[in-house]
C-alpha positions in Angstrom: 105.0 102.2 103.8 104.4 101.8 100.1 100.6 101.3 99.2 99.2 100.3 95.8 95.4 102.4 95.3 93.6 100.9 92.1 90.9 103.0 90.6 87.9 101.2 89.9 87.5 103.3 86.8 89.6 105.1 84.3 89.2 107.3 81.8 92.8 107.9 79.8 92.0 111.4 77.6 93.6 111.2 74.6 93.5 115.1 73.0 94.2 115.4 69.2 96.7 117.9 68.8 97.3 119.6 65.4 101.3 120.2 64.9 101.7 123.7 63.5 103.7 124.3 60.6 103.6 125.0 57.0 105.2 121.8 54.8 104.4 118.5 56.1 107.8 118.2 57.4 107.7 120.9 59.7 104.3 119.2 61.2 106.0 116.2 61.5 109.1 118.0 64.2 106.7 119.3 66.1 104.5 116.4 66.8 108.1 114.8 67.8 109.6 117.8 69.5 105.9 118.1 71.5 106.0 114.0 72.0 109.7 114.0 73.2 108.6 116.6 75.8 105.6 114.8 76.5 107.7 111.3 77.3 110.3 113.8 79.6 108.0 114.8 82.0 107.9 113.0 85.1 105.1 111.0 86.5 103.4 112.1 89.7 102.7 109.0 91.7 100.3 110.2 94.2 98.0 111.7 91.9 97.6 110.8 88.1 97.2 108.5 86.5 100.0 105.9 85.6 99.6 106.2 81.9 99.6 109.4 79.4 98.7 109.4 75.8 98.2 112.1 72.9 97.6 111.8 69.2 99.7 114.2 67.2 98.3 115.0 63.4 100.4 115.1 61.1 97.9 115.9 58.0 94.6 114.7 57.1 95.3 110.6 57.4 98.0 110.9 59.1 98.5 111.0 63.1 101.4 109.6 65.5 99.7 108.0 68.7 102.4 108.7 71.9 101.8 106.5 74.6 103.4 107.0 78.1 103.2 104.4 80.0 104.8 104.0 83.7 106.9 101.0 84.3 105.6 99.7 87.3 102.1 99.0 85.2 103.2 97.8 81.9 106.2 95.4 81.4 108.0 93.3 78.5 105.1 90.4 78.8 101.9 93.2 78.7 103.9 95.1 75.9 103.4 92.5 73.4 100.2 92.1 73.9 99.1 95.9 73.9 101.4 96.2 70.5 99.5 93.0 69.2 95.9 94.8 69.7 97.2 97.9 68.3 98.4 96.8 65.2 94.9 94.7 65.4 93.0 98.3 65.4 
């Protein structure tokens, strides 16, 4: 029987990782190549959390946010609104 457990707290990590390479370019492939793998990897239902995110730097001002969300928490209606407050912040 299915059963929905909702955590009274959460705490979402969000690591800054620093894509290696030398030129700019190659910085920029490997924050996509490591967020690509990021968005492949399954979710595990029974024991984390429903929602994955990392922020990838690119150089000095500039980073690429990934945000992996599960569908069964975040749909079309709750999208517009989380992409409203992020382009807000």
């Amino acid at each position: 029987q299915p059963l929905q457990v909702i955590a009274p707290d959460l705490l979402v990590a969000i690591p800054l990782i620093e894509s290696g390479g030398a030129s700019r370019a190659a910085r920029e492939a490997e924050a996509i190549r490591l967020a690509h793998a990021m968005i492949q990897r399954p979710f595990d239902l029974a024991s984390e959390p429903l929602l994955r995110a990392a922020l990838f730097e690119i150089d000095r001002n500039e980073r690429l946010l990934c945000l992996c969300i599960h569908h069964s928490i975040f749909d079309h209606w709750s999208a517009g609104i989380k992409l409203g407050e992020l382009g807000t912040l």
